[in-house]
N, C-alpha and C positions, 0 to 999 in steps of 0.2 A: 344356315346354322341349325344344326341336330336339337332335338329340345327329348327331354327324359320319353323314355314307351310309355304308353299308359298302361295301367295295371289296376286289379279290381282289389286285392288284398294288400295287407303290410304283416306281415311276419317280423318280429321284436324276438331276439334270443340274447337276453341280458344279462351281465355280468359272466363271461365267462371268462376262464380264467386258463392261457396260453402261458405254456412254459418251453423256454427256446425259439422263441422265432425267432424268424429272419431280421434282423436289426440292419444289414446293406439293401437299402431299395435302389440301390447305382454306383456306375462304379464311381461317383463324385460324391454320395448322398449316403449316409445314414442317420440312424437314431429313432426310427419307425418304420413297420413295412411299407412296398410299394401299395398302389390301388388297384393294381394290377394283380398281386397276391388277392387279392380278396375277392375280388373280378370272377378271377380264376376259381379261387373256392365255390363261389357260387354258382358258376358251369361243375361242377365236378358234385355240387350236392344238387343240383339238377338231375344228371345222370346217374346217379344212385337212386334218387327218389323214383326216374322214372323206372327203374329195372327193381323196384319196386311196385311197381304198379298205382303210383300217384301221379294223377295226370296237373303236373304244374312244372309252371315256367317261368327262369327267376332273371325278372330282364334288368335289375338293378340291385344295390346295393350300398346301404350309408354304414357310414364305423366310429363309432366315439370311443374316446380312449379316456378310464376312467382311474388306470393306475401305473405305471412302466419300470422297471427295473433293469438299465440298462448294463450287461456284466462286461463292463470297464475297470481298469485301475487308471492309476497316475504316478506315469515315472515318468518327469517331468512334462511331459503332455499324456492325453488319454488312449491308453490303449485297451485294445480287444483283450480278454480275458480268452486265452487260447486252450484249445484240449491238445492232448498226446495222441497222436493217432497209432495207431497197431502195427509191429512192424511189416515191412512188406514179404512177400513169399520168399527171397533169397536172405531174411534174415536183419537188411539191415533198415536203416531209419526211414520211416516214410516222409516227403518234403512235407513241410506246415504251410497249408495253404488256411490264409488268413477266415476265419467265418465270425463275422456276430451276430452277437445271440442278445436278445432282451427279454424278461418277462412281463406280461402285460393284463391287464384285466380288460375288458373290450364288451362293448354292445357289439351286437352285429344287429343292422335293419334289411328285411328283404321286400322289396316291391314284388309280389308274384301273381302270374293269370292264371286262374284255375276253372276251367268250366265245369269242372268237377263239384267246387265248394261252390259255385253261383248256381248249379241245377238243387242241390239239396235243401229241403227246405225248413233247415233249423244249421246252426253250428259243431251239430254232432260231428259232423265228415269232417269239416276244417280242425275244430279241438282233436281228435282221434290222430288223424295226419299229423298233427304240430309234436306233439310227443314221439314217433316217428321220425319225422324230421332231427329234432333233438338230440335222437338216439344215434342216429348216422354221425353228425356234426361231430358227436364225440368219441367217436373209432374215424376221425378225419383228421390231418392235417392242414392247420390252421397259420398260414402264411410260412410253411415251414417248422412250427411250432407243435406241440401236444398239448392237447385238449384237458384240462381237470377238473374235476367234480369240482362244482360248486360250493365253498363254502360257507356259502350263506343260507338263510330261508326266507319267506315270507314273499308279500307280492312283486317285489323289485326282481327275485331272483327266478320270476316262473315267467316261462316262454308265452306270448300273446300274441293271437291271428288276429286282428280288426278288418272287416269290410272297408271296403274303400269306392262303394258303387253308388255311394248317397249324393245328398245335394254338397253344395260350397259347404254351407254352413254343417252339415255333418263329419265334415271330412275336416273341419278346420276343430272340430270339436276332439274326432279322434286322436289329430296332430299334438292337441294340448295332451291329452293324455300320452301319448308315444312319449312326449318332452319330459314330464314329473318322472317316466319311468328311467331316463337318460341321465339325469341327474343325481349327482355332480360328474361334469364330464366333461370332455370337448370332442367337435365335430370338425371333419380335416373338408372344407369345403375349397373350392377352384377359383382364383382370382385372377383370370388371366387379363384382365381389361389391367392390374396393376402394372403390369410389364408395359403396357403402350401407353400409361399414363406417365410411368419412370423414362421410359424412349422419347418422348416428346421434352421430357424436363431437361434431359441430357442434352436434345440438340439443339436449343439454346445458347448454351453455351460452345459446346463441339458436335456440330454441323453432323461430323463422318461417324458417331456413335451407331452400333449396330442393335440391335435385340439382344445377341450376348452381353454386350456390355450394359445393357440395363437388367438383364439377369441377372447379372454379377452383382451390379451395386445393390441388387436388392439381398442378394445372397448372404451380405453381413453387414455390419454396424458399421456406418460411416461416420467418423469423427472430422469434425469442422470448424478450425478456431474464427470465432465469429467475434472479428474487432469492435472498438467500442464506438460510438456515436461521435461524429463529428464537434470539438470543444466540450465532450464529456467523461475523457479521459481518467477526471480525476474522481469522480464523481461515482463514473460505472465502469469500471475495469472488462477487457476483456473476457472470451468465456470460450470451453471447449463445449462445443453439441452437437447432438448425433440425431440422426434422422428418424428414429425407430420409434419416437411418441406418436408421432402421424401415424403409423402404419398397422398398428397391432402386432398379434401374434405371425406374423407371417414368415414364411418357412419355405425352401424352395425343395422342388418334388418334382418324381418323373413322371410323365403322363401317357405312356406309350411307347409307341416305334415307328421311327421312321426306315422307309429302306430305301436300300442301298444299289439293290439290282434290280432286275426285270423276277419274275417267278418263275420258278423251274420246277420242272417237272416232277410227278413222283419218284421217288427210286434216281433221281439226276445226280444227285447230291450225295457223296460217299459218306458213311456214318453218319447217319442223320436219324433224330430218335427215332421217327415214321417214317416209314418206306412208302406209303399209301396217300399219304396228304401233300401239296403242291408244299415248296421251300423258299423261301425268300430272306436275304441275311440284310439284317438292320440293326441300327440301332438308338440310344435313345434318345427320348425326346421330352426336355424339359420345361416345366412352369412354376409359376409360384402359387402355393398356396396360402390358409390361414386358416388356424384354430379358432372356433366360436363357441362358445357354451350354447348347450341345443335351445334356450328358452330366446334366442336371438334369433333364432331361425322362425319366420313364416308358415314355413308350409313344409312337406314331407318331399316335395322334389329339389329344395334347395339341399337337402340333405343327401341323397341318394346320388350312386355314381354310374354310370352306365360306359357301353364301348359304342365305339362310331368308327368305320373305317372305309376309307375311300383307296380301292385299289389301284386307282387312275395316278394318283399322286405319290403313293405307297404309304400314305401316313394311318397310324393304328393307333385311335388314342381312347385314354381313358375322360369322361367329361362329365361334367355337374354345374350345373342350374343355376347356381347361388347369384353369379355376378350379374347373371340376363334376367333375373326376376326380384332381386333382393328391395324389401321397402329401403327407402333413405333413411330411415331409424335402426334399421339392422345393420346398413355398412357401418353408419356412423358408430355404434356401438363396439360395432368392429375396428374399428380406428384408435380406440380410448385406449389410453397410455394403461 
């Protein structure tokens, strides 16, 4: 079992405010980007920073979501709020291919190693860097989405680098601080032990239940008329109940990729966006997660998301900490109706 990198900094870039993202994180799934948008962000402000001349390396990443505007209507169910696209070169209509789009206000958290900011010996180099850093994020696309000035001020809305190389107790000190700065919010943390807690309940009753189908059940609201007590008919009527007080906020999400073939070679594979890098076609692969308000979280690695991939098997996932380390006070928290 992969457990978070370690890293010596936390990079905090708060309240920023995304117009147009990606609102499809699969092709079964929307209503928030993948983790894998974000994954990805953070490789790509990596490589700017570096071709900058910032020696840092961003091995993780947590996201709380503090506001969302999903551009839906409702004609008779909910749909995508569609653009006109331009017509095509010979003139006539280009096809509409479905996209959505949501607005969002968003912390981003960066676990980063920098031997850069650990040789200097004050926080000049790190604070100097963090405004840099800021400046890029905001001529960057953010899960598909554009970036805008912030409009707010004061300490909630100013980007902060914290060391992360002290004792327990300093680093659980920092954490409380990260949390006041994250609030009011929620953090999309990884629940996969719920899935074989739901697969165990299922085959109980039906033996031949797979993982899918307890992906599924968790995937919506089951309703269950729950008869009345034996010679208490009159007394206590029946009732219709749904599973979802147990469970919290939980939400089902893509976690990666699995694949489908062996790797092929550079340049093997026709139209392919890199000619240079090995090809392998997959696809995705689901979990469930759950939203928690950050003051429920422990520590700064239940929050954080990292990549793990094992080429043996072909699976490329995205992962987080929460379920292998969480106190019994934080699930339970997470369970409240």
């Amino acid at each position: 079992m992969s457990t978070c990198p370690t890293f010596d900094h936390l990079v905090v870039l708060p309240r920023l405010r995304i117009q147009n993202a990606n609102a499809i994180s699969s092709p079964s799934i929307h209503g928030f980007p993948s983790m894998t948008a974000f994954l990805g962000l953070s490789w790509a402000l990596q490589r700017k920073a570096r071709q900058a001349g910032l020696d840092a390396s961003f091995v993780a990443v947590g996201v709380v979501c503090h506001d969302y505007q999903e551009q839906v209507y409702r004609e008779g169910r909910l749909r995508f709020c569609l653009t006109r696209n331009p017509l095509d070169k010979d003139g006539g209509t280009a096809a509409i291919v479905e996209e959505g789009r949501i607005h969002l206000c968003i912390s981003l958290v960066f676990a980063v190693r920098s031997p850069r900011w650990l040789a200097a010996p004050d926080r000049s180099s790190a604070e100097a860097d963090l405004k840099l850093l800021a400046d890029m994020l905001a001529g960057m696309r953010v899960a598909g989405g554009s970036c805008l000035p912030s409009d707010g001020e004061g300490r909630r809305h100013r980007p902060v680098v914290l060391s992360w190389t002290g004792t327990s107790d300093d680093r659980a000190d920092g954490f409380r601080r990260v949390r006041q700065l994250l609030l009011p919010g929620f953090a999309l943390v990884l629940r996969d032990e719920l899935v074989d807690a739901r697969l165990a309940e299922l085959r109980t009753t039906r033996p031949d239940s797979s993982r899918l189908d307890a992906w599924l059940s968790m995937s919506r609201v089951n309703w269950r008329w729950r008869p009345p007590a034996a010679g208490q008919e009159a007394a206590e009527p029946g009732s219709w109940q749904h599973d979802r007080k147990s469970l919290g906020w939980v939400v089902p999400i893509p976690v990666g990729y699995g694949a489908l073939g062996e790797v092929h070679a550079p340049g093997a594979v026709a139209k392919a966006r890199d000619a240079t890098t090995p090809f392998r076609f997959v696809e995705t692969v689901y979990s469930i997660g759950q939203w928690l308000a950050p003051h429920q979280l422990d520590s700064a690695e239940q929050l954080l998301w990292y990549s793990d991939h094992d080429r043996t098997t072909g699976l490329y996932r995205c992962r987080n900490d929460f379920g292998s380390n969480a106190s019994p006070q934080a699930i339970a928290w997470g369970d409240d109706d």
